[in-house]
Each structure stands twice: as structure tokens, then as C-alpha cells.
C-alpha positions as CSV (number, residue, x, y, z in Angstrom):
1,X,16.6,-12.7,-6.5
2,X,13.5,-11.3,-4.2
3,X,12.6,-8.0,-5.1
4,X,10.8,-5.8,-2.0
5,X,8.5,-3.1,-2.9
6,X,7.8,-1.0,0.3
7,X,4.5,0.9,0.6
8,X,6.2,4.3,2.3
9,X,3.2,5.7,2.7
10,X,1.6,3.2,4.9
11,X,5.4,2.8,7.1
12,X,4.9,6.3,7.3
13,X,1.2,6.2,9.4
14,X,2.5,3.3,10.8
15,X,5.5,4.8,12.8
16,X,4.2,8.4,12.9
17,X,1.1,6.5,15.8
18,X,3.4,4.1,17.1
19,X,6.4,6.7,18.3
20,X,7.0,9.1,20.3
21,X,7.6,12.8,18.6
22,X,10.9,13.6,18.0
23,X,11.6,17.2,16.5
24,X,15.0,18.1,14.8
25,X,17.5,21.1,15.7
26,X,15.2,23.2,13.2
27,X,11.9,21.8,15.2
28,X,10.7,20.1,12.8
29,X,8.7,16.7,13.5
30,X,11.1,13.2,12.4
31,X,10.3,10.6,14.2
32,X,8.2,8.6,11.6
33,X,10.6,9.8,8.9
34,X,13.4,7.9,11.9
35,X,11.3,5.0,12.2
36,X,10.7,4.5,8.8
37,X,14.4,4.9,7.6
38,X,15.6,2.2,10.4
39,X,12.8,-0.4,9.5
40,X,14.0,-0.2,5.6
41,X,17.9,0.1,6.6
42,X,16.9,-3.0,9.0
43,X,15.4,-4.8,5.7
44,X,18.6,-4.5,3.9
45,X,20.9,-5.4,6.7
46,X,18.7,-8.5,7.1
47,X,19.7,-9.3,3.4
48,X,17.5,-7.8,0.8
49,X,19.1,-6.7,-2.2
50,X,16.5,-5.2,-4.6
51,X,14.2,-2.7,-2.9
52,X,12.3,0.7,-3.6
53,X,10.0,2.3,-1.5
54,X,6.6,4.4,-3.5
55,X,5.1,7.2,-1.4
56,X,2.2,9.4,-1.6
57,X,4.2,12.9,-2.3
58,X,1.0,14.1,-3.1
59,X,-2.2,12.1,-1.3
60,X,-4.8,13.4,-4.0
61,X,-4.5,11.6,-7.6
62,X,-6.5,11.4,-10.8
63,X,-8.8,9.3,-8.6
64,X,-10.2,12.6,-6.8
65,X,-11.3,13.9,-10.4
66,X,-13.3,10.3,-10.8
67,X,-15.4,10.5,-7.6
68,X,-15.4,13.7,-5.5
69,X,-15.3,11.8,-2.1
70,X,-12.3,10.0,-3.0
71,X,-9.4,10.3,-0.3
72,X,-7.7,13.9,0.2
73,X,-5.1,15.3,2.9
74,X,-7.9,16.9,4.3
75,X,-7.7,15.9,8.0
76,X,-4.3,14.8,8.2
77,X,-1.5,15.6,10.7
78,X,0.2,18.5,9.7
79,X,3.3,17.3,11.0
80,X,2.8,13.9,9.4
81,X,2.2,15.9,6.1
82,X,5.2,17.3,6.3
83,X,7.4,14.1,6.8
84,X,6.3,12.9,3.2
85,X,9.4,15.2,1.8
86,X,11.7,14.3,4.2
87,X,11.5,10.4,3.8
88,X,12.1,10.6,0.0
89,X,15.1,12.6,0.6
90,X,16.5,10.8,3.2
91,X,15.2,7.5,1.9
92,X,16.9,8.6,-1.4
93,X,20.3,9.8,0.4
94,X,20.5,6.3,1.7
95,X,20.7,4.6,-2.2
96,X,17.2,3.1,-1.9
97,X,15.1,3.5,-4.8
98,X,11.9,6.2,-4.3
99,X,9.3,7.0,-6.6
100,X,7.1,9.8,-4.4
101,X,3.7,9.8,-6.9
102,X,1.4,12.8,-7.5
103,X,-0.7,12.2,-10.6
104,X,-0.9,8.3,-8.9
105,X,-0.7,6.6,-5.9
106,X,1.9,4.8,-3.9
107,X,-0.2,1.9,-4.8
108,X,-0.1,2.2,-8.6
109,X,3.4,2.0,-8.1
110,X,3.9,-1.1,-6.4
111,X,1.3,-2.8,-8.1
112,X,3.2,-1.5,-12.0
113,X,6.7,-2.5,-10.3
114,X,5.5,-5.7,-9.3
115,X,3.7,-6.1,-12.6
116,X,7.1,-5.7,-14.3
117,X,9.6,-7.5,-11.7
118,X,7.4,-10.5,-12.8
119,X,8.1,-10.4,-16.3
120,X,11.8,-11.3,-15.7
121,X,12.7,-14.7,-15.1
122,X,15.7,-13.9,-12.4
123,X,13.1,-12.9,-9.8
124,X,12.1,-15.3,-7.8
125,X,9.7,-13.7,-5.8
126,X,8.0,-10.3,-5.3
127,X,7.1,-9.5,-2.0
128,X,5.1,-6.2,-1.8
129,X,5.1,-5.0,1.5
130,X,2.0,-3.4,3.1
131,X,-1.5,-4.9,4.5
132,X,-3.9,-2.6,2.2
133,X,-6.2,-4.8,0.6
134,X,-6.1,-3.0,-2.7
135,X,-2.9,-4.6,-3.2
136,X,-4.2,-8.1,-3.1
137,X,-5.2,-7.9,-6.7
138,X,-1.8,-7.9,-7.6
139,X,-1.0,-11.1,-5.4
140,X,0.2,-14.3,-8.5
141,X,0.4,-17.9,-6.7
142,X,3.4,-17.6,-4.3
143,X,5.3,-15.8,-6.5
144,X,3.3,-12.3,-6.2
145,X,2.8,-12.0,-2.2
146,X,2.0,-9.3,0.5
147,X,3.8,-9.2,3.5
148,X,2.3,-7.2,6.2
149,X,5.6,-6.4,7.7
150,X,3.6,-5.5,11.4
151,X,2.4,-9.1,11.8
152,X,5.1,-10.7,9.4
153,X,2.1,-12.3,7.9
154,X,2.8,-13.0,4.2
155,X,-0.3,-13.6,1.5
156,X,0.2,-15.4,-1.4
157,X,-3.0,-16.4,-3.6
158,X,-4.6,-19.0,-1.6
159,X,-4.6,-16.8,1.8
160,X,-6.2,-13.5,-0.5
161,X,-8.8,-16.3,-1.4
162,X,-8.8,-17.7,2.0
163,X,-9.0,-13.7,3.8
164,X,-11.4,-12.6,0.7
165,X,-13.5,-14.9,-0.4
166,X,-12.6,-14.1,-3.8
167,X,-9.3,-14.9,-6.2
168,X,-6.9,-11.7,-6.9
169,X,-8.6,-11.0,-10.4
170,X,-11.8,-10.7,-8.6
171,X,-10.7,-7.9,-5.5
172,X,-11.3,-4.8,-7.5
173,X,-15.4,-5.9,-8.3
174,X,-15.2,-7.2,-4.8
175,X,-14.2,-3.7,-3.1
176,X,-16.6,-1.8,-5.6
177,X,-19.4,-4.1,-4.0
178,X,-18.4,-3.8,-0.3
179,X,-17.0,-0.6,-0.3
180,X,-13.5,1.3,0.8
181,X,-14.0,3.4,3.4
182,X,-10.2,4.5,3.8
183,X,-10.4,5.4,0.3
184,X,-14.2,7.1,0.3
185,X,-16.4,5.3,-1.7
186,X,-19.4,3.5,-0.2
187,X,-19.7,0.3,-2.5
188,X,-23.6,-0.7,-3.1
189,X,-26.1,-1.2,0.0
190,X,-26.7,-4.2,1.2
191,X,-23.3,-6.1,-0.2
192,X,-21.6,-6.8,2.5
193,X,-18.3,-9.0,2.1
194,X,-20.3,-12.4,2.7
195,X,-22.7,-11.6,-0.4
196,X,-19.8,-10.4,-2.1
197,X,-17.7,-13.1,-2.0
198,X,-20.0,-15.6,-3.0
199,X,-21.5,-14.4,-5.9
200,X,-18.1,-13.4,-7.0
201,X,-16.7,-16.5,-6.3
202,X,-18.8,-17.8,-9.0
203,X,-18.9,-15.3,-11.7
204,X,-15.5,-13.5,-11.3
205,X,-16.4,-9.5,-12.6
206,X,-19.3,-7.4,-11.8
207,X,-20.5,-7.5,-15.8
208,X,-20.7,-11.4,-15.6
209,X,-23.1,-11.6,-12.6
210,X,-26.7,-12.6,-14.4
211,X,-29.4,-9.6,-14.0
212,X,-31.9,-12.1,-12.5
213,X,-31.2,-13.4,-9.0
214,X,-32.7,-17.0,-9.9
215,X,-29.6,-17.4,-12.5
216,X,-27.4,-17.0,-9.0
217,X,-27.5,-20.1,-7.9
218,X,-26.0,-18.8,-4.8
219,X,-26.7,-19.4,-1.3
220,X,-26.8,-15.4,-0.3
221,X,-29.8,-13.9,1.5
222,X,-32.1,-11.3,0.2
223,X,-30.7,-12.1,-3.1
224,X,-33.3,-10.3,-5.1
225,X,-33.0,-7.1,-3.6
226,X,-29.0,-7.3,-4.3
227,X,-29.4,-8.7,-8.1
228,X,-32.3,-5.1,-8.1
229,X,-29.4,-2.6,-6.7
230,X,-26.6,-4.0,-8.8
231,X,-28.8,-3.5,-11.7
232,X,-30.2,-0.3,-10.7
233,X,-26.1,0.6,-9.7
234,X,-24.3,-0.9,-12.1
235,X,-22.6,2.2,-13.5
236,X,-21.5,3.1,-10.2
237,X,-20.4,0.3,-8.8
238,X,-18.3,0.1,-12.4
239,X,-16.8,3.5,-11.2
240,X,-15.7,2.1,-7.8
241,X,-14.1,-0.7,-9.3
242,X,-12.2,1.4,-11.6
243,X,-11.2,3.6,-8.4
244,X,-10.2,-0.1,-7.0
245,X,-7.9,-1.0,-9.9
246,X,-4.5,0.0,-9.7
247,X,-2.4,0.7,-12.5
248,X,0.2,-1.8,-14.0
249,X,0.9,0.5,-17.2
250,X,3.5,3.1,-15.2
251,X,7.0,2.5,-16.3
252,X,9.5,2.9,-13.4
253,X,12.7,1.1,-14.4
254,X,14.1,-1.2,-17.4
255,X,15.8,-3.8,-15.7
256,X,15.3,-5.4,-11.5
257,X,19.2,-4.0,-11.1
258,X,18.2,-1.0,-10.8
259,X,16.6,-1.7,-8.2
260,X,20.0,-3.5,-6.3
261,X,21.4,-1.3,-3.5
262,X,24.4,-0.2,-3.8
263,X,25.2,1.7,-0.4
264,X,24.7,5.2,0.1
265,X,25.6,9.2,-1.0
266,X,27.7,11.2,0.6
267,X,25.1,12.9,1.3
268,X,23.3,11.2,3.8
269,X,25.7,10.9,7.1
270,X,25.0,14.5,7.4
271,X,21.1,13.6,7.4
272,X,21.5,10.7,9.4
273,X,23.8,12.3,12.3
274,X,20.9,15.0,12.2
275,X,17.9,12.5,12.8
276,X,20.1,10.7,15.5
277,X,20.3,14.2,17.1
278,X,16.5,14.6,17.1
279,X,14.9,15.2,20.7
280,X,12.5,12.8,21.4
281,X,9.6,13.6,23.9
282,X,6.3,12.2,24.4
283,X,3.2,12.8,22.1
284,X,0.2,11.3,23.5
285,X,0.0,8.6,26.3
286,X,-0.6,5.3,24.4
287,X,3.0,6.1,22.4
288,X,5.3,3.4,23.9
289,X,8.7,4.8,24.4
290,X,12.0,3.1,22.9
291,X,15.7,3.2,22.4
292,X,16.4,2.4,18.6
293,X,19.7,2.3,16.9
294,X,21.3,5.5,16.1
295,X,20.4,5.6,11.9
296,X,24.2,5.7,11.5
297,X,24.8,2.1,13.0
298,X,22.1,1.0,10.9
299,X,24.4,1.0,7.7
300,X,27.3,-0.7,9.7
């Protein structure tokens, strides 16, 4: 069996820019929460069997209490805020496993479920679905992959190395170098992803790389002044990486089944008949207007 984890969160930004607004009989703002539901509906009617979906319920975790410029909803769409709610219960309504996080991200979710789905010898693959680069550390020879479900490019471990530079094991010391802007930490001045990757390349982890730039042996420029500010930095760029490293020690289910959809609750034809009705209109100009499936059909 292939097991689909679903980064909600990122579906969510996706299809709240790429849609036009549509606003329920109450006025509130669905159309991500619509474009969402249809792409995971779509997923299953294409033939997936095991699939959950981890959202952001809450966008600040224990991460914000690490490093003060860590990500926050500060800035956000209100009326993307507001959809978060609404995808788990809908999402929920139509049988697919949600796990909205507060304490943790959406990320720390996937990367734990995909830690476990690996353990049992049924699954074939796990395809974690999302192009953040966080989640590359997760990424196990071909049976571990992303899929970034935009471009329906799929990563296993030779295309993170290929894209990075740097194997899986080595892309949480490789953001805490370069940096994260979406996720507010700066990395170290002067690593850039070039520099990066080749030192890492070679010595895997931040605490390996030698103190003294002539123990490099790597082609990188103005390798003396980078071997200075990792040594002056280390600490810090220590704390990045542990902002980097998702969490595999979360416990979400006991066995892949329960991950197996198994239709949907009564529940959710009343939900979906109501995002059908929504009342699309346009948001900005560069939203490209479309027809999609009434949600309903979707199940069909």
C-alpha cells in the first residue's frame, strides 16, 4: 500500500492565491477550503487509499518560544486565517484523517507519520505531499518521497541530493547555514547554499566540520572567513538547526489502517451542498477564473 500525507497547510496558501473568492450564504470566505477539499477528494477518486491531511490550526508552535522571529500569523489574510477551522471540519466530515497541530507544526506531523508508516513492512511507499524543503529530511531512497503536487514533481533521495547538494540527514545543518526565510531565521552570513553544500557534503553535521578552514579540503571561496563565523556562531546556527528539525517522536496512529478511507459522515452532504452553493466573484486580477466539480460529484 502507498500511504499520502498531505501538507493542508501549504494546499491551503496554494488555492486561497490561485482562486477566485467565494463567500458562503453566512459570508464567510471558502474558496480555498473548496479547492482544497476537491484536490484531496480528487486524490482518492484517482485511487489512494491511505491518506491524512496535518494543518497548521494554530501557525505559532514551541518553535516561536526558541527564537523570537520564528514564523507567526502576524500578517496573514484574515480570511485565509479563518479557513484553517473549516478545512479540518470539512476535511474530517469527508472520512479523511486530520491532525490540525498547535503545540507543533503541520510539518512535525508528516515528518512523525511518515517516520512511522515506514516502520511497517505493508507500505510500500510514503509519499509526503508538499514542496517545503524542511520536509526533505525525511525523504529515505525511493521509498520516503515528496511530491510537489503543483508540478507533479516527485523527490526521492537522489533528486534532494541532486536539488540540495546535501543527503536528507544533512538538510536541517544545511538550512541552519543558509537560512529559512519563510520560517524567520537568517542562517550565518556569508553561507550561501553553494558553500553549504559542499562543506556539508563532506562532513554531514555542523559539529563535524573541522574549526580550521585548512582541514576543509573544500573548494569553497573565502573559506576562512566561513570556518571564523561558524566558530564564532556555532551556538546559533545549532539553534537554527534545531528550529530545522522536525519531530518524528509524535504518535498519531497505531496501525497504516487507520489511515484507509472508508467514505464519508452523514454529516458532510450538508457541508458540501453548502460549499457548492458558495458565490464566487473575483478577488484580485491575476486570479484565473474556473468551473470545478460541484464537491458533491467529487465523492461519486
Amino acid at each position: 500500500m502507498d500511504i499520502y500525507l498531505v501538507d493542508g497547510t501549504y494546499e491551503l496558501f496554494r488555492h486561497y492565491y490561485a482562486l477566485p473568492s467565494a463567500r458562503d450564504s453566512d459570508g464567510r470566505e471558502v474558496a480555498a477550503v473548496r479547492g482544497v477539499l476537491a484536490s484531496v477528494l480528487g486524490m482518492i477518486k484517482g485511487g489512494a487509499t491511505h491518506i491524512a491531511v496535518a494543518t497548521d490550526h494554530v501557525i505559532e508552535s514551541f518553535r516561536n518560544g526558541l527564537w523570537p522571529d520564528y514564523k507567526t500569523s502576524e500578517g496573514i489574510d484574515p480570511d485565509l486565517l479563518a479557513q484553517f477551522p473549516l478545512l479540518e471540519e470539512v476535511l474530517s466530515a469527508a472520512g479523511i484523517i486530520v491532525w490540525p497541530m498547535v503545540e507543533f507544526e503541520a510539518d512535525d506531523a508528516l515528518a512523525a507519520a511518515a517516520h512511522a508508516a515506514d516502520q511497517d513492512t505493508r507500505v510500500e511507499h510514503v509519499i509526503i505531499c508538499t514542496p517545503d524543503k524542511d520536509l526533505a529530511q525525511c525523504v529515505r531512497g525511493t521509498r520516503i518521497v515528496q511530491l510537489n503536487r503543483r508540478t507533479r514533481v516527485t523527490i526521492d533521495e537522489a533528486g534532494v541530493i541532486r536539488k540540495y547538494g546535501v543527503p536528507p540527514a544533512s538538510i536541517p545543518d544545511y538550512l541552519a547555514l543558509v537560512g529559512d526565510t519563510a520560517d524567520g531565521y537568517p542562517g550565518l552570513k556569508g553561507w550561501g547554499a553553494k558553500s553549504s553544500a559542499a562543506v556539508l557534503s563532506k562532513f554531514v553535521h555542523l559539529q563535524s566540520i573541522p574549526t580550521g578552514w585548512r582541514d576543509w579540503h573544500v573548494n569553497v571561496s573565502n573559506a576562512s572567513a566561513l570556518a571564523a563565523t561558524l566558530s564564532r556562531e556555532l551556538d546559533r546556527a545549532l539553534l537554527f538547526r534545531t528550529l530545522a528539525t522536525l519531530r518524528t517522536d509524535i504518535v498519531f496512529f497505531d496501525d497504516v489502517d487507520q489511515l484507509r478511507w472508508n467514505g464519508s459522515a452523514p454529516a458532510f452532504a450538508d457541508l458540501a451542498a453548502r460549499l457548492d452553493a458558495a458565490v464566487t466573484n473575483a478577488r484580485r486580477p491575476a486570479a484565473r477564473r474556473s468551473r470545478s466539480a460541484p464537491i458533491l460529484g467529487s465523492l461519486r
